[in-house]
N, C-alpha and C positions, 0 to 999 in steps of 0.2 A: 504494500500500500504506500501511495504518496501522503500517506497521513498520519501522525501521531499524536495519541491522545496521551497528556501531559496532567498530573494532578499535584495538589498540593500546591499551587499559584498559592505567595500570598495576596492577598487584596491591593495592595501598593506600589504592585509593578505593573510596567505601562507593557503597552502591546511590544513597542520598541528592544523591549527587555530580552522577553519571551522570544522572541526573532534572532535575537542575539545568540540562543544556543543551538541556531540551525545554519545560521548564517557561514559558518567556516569548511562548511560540507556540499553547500551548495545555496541555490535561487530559494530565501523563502517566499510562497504566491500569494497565500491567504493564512488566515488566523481566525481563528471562531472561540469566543470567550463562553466561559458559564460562571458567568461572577458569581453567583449565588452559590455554586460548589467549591468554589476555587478551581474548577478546572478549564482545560481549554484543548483546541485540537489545530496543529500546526500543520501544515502544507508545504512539500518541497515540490521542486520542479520534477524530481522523476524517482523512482523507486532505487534506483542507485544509489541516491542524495541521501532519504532517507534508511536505507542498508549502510550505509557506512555510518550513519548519525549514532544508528541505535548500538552498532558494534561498537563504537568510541564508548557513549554512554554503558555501556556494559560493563567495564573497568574504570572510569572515571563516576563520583558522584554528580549530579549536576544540580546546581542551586540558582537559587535568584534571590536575590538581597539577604545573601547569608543563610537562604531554608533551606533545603533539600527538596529536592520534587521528582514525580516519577514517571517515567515514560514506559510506554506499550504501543505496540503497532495498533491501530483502530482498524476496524471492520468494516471502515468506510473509506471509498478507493481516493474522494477527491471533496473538496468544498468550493459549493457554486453557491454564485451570490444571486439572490432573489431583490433585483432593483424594484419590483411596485413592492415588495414589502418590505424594505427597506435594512432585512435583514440578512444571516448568511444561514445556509440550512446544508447539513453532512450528507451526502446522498450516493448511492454505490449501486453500482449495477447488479449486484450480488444479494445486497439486503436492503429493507423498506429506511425510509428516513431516521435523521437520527429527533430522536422522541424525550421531551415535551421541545420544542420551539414557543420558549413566551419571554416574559419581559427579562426573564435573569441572562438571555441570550445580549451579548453587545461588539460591538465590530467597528471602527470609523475606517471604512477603506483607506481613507488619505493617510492614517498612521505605518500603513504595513510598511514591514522590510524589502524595498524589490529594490532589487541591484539592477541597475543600467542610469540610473543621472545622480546629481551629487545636488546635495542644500545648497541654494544662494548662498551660506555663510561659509561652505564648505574648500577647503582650499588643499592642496595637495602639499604641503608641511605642515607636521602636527607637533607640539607639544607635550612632550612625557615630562612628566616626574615621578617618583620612585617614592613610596612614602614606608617607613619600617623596613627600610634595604638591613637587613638580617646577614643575608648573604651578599657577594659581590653579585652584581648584575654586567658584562661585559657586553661590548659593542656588536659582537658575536651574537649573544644572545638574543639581544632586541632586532639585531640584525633576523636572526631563526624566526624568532615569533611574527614581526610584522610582513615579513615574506609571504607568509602564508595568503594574505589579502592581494600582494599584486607586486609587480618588480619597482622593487627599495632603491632608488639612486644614489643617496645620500644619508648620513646619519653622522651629527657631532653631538658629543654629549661633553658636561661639564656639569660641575656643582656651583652651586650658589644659594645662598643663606642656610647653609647645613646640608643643601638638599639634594639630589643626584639628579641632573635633568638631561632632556636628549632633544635633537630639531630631529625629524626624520621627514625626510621627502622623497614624495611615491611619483613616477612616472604618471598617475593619473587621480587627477580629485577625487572618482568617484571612487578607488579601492582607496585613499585617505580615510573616506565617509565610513565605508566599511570597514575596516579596522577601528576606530573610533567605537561604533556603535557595537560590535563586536568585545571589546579589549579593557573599555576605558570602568575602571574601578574592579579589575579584574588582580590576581595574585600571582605572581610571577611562582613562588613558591607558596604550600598554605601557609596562610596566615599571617605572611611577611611579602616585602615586594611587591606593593601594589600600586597598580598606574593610576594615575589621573591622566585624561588626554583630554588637553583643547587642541583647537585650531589656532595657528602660528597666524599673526598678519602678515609675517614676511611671505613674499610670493615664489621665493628660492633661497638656496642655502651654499653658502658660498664655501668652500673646502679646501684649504691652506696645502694640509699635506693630509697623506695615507700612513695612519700610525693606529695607534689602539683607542685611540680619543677621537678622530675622526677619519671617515672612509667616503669616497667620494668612488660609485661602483662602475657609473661608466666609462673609469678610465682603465677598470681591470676586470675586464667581464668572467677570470677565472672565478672572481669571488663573488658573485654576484647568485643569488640563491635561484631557482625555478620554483616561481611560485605552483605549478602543476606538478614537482616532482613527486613521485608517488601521490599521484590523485588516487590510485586505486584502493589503498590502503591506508586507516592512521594506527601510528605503531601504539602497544599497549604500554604503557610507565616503565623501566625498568629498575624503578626505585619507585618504594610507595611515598617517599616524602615531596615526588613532583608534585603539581598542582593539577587541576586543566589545562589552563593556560600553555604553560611549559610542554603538556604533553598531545596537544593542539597544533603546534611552534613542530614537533618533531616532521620528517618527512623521510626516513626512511629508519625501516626498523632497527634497534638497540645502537647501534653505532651514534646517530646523531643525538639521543637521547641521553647519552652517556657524555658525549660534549657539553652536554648543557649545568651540569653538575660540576659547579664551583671548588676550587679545593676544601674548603670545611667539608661539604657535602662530600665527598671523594673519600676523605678520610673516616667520616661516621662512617660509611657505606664497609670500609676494610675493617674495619674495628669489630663490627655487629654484625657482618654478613648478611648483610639487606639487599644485596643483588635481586633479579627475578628477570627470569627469560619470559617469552611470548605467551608460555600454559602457566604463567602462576597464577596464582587466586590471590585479590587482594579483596579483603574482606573488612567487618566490623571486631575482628576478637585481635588482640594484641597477644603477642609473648612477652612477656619479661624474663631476665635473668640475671644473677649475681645481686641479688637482693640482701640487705641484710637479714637474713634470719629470724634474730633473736629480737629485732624491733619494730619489722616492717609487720604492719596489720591489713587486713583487708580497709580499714575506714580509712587508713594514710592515702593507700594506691588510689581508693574514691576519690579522696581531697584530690592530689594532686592532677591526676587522670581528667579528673571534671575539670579543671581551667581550662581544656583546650578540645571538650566534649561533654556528652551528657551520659557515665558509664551507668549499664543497666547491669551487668552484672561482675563481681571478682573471685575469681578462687587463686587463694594458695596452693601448690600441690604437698598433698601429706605426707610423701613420702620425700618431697622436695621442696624443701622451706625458702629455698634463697629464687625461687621460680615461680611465676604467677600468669594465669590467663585473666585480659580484663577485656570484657565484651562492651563496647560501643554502641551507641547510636544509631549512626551510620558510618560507612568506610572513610568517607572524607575525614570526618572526626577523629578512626584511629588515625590515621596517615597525619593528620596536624601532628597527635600526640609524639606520634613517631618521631616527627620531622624536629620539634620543641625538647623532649625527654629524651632520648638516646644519647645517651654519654656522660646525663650529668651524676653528679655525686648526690646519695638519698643515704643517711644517716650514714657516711663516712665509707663508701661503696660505691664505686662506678656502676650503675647504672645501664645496662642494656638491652635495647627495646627495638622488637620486630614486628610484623604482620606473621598473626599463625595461619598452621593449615587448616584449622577449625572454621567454621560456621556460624559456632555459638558456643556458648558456657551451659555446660550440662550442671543442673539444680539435683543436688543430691536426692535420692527417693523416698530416704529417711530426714529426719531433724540430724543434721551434722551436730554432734556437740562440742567438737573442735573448733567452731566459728569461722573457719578458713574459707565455707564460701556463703557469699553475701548477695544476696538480689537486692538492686538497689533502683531498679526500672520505675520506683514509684516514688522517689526519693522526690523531698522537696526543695531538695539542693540544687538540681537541674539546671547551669545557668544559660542555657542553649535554646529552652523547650518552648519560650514565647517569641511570636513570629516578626521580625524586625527588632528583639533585642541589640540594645548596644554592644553588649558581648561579643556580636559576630566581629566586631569594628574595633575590639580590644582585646587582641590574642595577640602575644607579647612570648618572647622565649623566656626562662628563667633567669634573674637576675639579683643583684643584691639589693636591690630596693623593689619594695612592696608598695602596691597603691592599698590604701584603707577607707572604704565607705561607711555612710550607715552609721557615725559616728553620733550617741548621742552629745547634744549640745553642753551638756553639762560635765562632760569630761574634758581633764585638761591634757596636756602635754606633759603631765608627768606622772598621770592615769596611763596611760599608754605605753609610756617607757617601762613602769613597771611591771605594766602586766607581760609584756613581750621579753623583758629581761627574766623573768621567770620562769621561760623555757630554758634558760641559759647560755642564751645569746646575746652579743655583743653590739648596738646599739650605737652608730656611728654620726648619725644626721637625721635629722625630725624635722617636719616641716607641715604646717594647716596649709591649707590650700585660702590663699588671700581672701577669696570673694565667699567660701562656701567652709567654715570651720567641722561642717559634716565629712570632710576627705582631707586625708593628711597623706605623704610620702614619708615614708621610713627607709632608712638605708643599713642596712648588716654590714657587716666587716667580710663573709663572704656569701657565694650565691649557695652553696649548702646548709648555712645560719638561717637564709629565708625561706628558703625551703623546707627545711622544719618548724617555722616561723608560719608557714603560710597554712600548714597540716594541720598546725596545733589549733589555730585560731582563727580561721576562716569559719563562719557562722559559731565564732564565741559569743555569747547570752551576756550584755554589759546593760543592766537595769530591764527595758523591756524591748528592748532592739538587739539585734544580731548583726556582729561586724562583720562585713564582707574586706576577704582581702584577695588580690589577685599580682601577680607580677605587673612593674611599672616600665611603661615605654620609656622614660626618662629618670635619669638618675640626680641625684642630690650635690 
């Protein structure tokens, strides 16, 4: 079918959104909303288009403003638009219409996605910047990922006010247009590396030399990428800690994939044996190993695990205490965790963390009385589970300083110290947030001080409020 039926829309994304994760596979035609479900049914130009949409989606999660949502082939071959009734109706040679068409039905033709002209605003150099660059982002890369929309002529980047920025200029406005609506608030890696893209007023970009900082490609067409190369196929992740994005950007299987990964990344990858060829399975359940033992609880691995998901369920293994399966949300969720947790130190213990072969966390049949495994899918800690949470917007790797919510008003700054030095950590810089004395940064002396810091006391009970604390973008 040229159609897919799409569920879990939230309410607050525009048609434009929704088009954005058809767009890098091919022509999307039409769009048919069911606001009242949250769901909707997308339209490619030909059964190819969407054959490869769903194979990519098969191994990558696909979200929109931070949810997850889920895709399935529809039963309906194509969507035609009904001009006297000013609506669009699913219709298949195969089966009767799609049933009820009433007011929850909504469509503005003039929004869709169709490639062939660009916006009057629209201009052929766009504006990147780089916001939580975690990793290095190289000229190479941006180079990979904007390829994919249409032949990249030019690209300099530089930083300025802290921040990583790039000009890239396309051979044509309208694949500019397209990578924009495509790319722009998208994550180079999860949860880190994420673009903002405008539209550049300059009308070209002028290229001094060919170095690592700028590359000017129609003067070395060796390097100059083919936006078609492997049309036929997008290769699956070969690291669960890629993003979409990154593994969108890919064009031919595991090789170019494996360029894309920065030396940090390069090095987790040797350390933890996170490789995966073409048949792996990347799922919801993680592996853990080299745990401490004698400290690590199932409620730590919840704390920390949920910063960067919503874990439903944890098991110790009994007969392997330094070992733990912790099942996820969804895949994307583990693969943050992955991507944020592997390597670091957790009660005085490196730390290492994989995608299992598992499925799921199997719930014992009896009441364990060992407590080693914990179902937590109902847990009102969940900082993931409400749809446009700021949380999606505030996934940060582990570091020595903690941001702290939720503070009641009547505690001071040495309320605070107190209590967090009573884990037995070291307490190096405090700070209220000027406008809002409900949020403070706190800085440790190291990032495994806050880390036990953040376990101990993330929804700690201080009068009749509970302090939220999560790792801070910024440090003290």
């Amino acid at each position: 079918s040229r159609v897919i039926h799409i569920r879990n829309i939230p309410t607050d994304s525009s048609d434009v959104e929704i088009a954005a994760l058809g767009v890098p596979f091919g022509k999307v035609t039409n769009i048919l909303r069911l606001n009242a479900k949250n769901q909707c049914f997308l339209e490619l130009e030909d059964e190819n288009k969407t054959r490869k949409m769903m194979n990519y989606y098969k191994y990558v999660a696909p979200n929109l403003r931070g949810h997850p949502v889920y895709m399935q082939y529809s039963n309906h071959t194509q969507l035609v638009t009904d001009s006297s009734r000013s609506k669009i109706a699913a219709i298949s040679s195969s089966s009767p219409p799609l049933n009820p068409l009433d007011s929850e039905v909504s469509l503005k033709s003039n929004e869709l996605m169709t490639v062939g002209s660009a916006s009057p605003e629209a201009g052929r150099v766009l504006h990147i910047s780089i916001d939580n660059l975690v990793y290095p982002v190289t000229l190479d890369i941006l180079n990979q990922i904007f390829s994919k929309f249409g032949v990249v002529e030019k690209i300099i980047t530089f930083t300025k006010n802290n921040l990583y920025q790039a000009l890239i200029q396309f051979t044509d406005a309208v694949d500019a247009q397209n990578a924009k609506l495509s790319l722009d608030g998208q994550s180079i890696y999860y949860g880190c590396c994420t673009l903002k893209i405008d539209y550049s007023k300059l009308l070209s970009i002028n290229v001094k030399y060919n170095n690592d900082k700028s590359r000017d490609f129609t003067k070395n067409v060796t390097t100059r990428i083919n936006p078609t190369a492997g049309a036929t196929s997008i290769a699956i992740p070969v690291a669960t800690i890629l993003s979409p994005l990154t593994a969108i950007a890919t064009t031919s299987p595991l090789q170019s994939t494996s360029d894309l990964l920065t030396a940090p990344i390069q090095q987790q990858l040797s350390e933890g044996n996170l490789g995966y060829d073409n048949s792996s399975y990347v799922g919801s359940v993680i592996h853990v190993t080299n745990l401490n033992e004698a400290k690590v609880t199932p409620r730590a691995l919840f704390i920390l695990f949920g910063v960067y998901g919503d874990v439903y369920r944890v098991k110790i293994l009994f007969n392997k205490k330094d070992t733990a399966l912790i099942q996820m949300a969804e895949p994307h969720q583990a693969q943050t965790a992955i991507a944020h947790l592997h390597g670091i130190q957790l009660y005085g213990k490196k730390m290492f963390v994989s995608s299992s072969k598992y499925a799921q966390v199997q719930l014992p049949k009896e009441p364990d009385p060992s407590g080693l495994t914990q179902d937590y899918s109902q847990s009102a800690l969940h900082r993931f589970k409400k749809v446009g949470s700021r949380n999606f917007q505030n996934i940060y790797p582990p570091s020595a300083t903690l941001h702290l919510s939720n503070i009641p008003p009547s505690v001071t700054e040495e309320d605070i110290k107190e209590l967090f030095e009573g884990d037995g950590c070291t307490i190096a810089r405090f700070r209220f947030f000027p406008s809002n004395n409900r949020m403070a940064l706190l800085q440790m002396n190291s990032v495994g001080e806050a880390t036990h810091s953040l376990i101990e006391r993330h929804n700690y009970q201080i009068g009749s409020t509970y302090l939220r604390v999560s790792f801070s973008k910024t440090s003290l």
